[in-house]
C-alpha positions in Angstrom: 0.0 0.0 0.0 1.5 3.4 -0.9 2.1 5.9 1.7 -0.9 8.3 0.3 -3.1 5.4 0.8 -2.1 4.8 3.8 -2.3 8.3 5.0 -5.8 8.6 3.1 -7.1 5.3 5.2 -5.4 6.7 8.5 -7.3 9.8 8.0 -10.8 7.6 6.9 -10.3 5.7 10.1 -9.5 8.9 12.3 -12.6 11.0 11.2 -15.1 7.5 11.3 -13.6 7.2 14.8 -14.1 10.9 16.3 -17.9 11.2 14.2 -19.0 7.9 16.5 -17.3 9.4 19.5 -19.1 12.9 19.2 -22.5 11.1 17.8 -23.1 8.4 20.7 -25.7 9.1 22.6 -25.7 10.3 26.2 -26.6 6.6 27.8 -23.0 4.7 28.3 -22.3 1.4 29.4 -22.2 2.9 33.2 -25.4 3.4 32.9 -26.3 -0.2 31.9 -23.8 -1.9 34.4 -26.0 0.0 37.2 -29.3 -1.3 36.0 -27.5 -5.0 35.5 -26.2 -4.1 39.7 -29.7 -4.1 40.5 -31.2 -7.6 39.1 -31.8 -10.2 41.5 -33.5 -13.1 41.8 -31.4 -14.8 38.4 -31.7 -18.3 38.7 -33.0 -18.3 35.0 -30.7 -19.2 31.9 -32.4 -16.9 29.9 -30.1 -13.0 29.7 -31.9 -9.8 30.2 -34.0 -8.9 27.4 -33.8 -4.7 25.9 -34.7 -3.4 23.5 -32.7 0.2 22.3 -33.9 3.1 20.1 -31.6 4.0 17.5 -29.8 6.6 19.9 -29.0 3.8 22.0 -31.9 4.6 25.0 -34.0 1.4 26.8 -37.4 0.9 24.4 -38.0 -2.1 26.1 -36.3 -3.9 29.4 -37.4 -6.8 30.8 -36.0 -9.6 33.3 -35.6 -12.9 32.8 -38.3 -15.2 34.2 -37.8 -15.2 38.0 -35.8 -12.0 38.3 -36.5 -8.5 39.1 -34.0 -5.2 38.9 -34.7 -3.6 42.7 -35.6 -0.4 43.1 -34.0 0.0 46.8 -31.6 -1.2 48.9 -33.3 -4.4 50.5 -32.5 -3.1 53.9 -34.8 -0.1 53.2 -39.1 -0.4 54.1 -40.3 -1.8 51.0 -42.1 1.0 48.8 -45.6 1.3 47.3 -45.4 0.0 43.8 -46.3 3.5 42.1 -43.5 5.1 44.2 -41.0 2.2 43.4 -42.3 2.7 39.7 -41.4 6.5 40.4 -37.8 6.0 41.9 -36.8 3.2 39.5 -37.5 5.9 36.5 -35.6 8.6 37.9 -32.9 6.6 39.1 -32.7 5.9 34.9 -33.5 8.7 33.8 -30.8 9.0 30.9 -31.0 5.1 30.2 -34.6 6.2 29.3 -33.3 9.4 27.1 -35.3 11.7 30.1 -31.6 13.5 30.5 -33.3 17.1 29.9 -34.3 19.0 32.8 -37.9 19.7 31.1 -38.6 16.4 30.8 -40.3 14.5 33.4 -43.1 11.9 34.0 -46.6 11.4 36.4 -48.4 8.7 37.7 -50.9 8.2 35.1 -52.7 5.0 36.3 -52.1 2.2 38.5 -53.4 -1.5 38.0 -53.0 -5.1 39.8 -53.5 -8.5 38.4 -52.2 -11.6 39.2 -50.1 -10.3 41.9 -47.7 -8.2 39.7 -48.5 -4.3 39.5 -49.1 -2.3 36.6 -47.8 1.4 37.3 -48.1 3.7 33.5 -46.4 6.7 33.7 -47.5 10.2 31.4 -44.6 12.1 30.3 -44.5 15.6 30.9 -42.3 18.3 29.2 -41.9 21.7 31.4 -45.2 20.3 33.2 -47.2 20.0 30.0 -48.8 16.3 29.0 -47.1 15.1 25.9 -49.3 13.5 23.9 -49.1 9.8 23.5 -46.0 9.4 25.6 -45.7 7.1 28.1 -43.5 4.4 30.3 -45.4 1.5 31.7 -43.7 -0.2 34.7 -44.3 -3.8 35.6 -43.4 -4.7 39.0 -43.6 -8.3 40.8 -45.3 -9.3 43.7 -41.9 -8.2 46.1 -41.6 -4.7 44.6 -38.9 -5.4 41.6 -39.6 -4.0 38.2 -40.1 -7.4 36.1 -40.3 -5.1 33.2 -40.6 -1.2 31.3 -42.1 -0.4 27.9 -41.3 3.3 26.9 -42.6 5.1 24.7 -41.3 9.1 25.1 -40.2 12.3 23.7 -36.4 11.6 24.2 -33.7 14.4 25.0 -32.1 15.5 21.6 -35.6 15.2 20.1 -35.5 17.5 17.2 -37.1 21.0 18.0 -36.9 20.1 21.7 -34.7 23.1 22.8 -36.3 26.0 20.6 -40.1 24.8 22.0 -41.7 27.4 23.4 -44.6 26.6 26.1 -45.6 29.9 27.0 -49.2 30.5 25.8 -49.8 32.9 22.9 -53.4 34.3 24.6 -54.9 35.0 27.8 -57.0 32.4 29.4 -60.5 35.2 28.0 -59.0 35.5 25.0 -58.8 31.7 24.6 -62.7 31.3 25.8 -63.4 34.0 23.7 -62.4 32.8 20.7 -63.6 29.2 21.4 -67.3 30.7 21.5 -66.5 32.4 18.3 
């Protein structure tokens, strides 16, 4: 190989290397490793099952048969299954691309069956329902998230920083125009 070539391929590999570098997304393998800390209960031969979006945030997690990620320290009083729900999201907060300060999430609805709690979560940006996003929680019957689907407006979403929330018109203006 010549030494242009060469140079040319160094110089390929060099810019390929720094444009993955700058375009990973915020989550990192620390992350991960701390949700993998948490799961307990693994007697199962099956591996953790997740799902990732293309910028490399948690779609779908679940645990394999058996297992459960904690949400506390087992020492601690064992929490009510919507705050667990609660605390296990904002402990992964960038695992779940929620990493912008505007973006947050509410207890939408809580559900039992078959021993296993059902906790969906509504997403909120700057206190404002977004529509159609959401993160449902499943926990088992000793508190440990068994699984998450989520479904959000991710951090980096495209027109995320320049969104305005302010209303345009007063609250009578509003009305009045409604009647119109």
């Amino acid at each position: 190989m010549s030494g242009r070539i060469r140079a040319a391929a160094g110089v390929f590999l060099g810019i390929l290397i720094i444009g993955q570098a700058v375009a990973a997304p915020a989550t990192g393998p620390v992350d991960f490793n701390d949700l993998y800390r948490t799961l307990s209960g693994v007697a199962a031969k099956e591996d953790v099952r997740l799902v990732e979006t293309e910028e490399g945030h948690v779609r779908f997690l679940g645990a394999p048969p058996g297992a459960a990620f904690e949400i506390s320290d087992p020492q601690q009083k064992a929490l009510a299954p919507m705050d667990g729900a609660r605390q296990f999201v904002d402990r992964h907060r960038r695992l779940l691309g929620l990493d912008d300060a505007k973006l947050d999430v509410e207890i939408e609805r809580v559900n039992e069956d078959a021993g296993r709690t059902f906790v969906r979560l509504q997403q909120t940006y700057a206190g404002l329902p977004v529509f159609a996003a959401r993160i449902a929680v499943q926990l088992g019957e000793a508190g440990g998230v068994e699984a998450v689907l989520s479904d959000v407006m991710r951090a980096g979403a495209q027109g995320l920083a320049a969104l305005n929330v302010q209303p345009a018109l007063k609250p009578g203006e509003a009305v009045a125009i409604a009647k119109a």
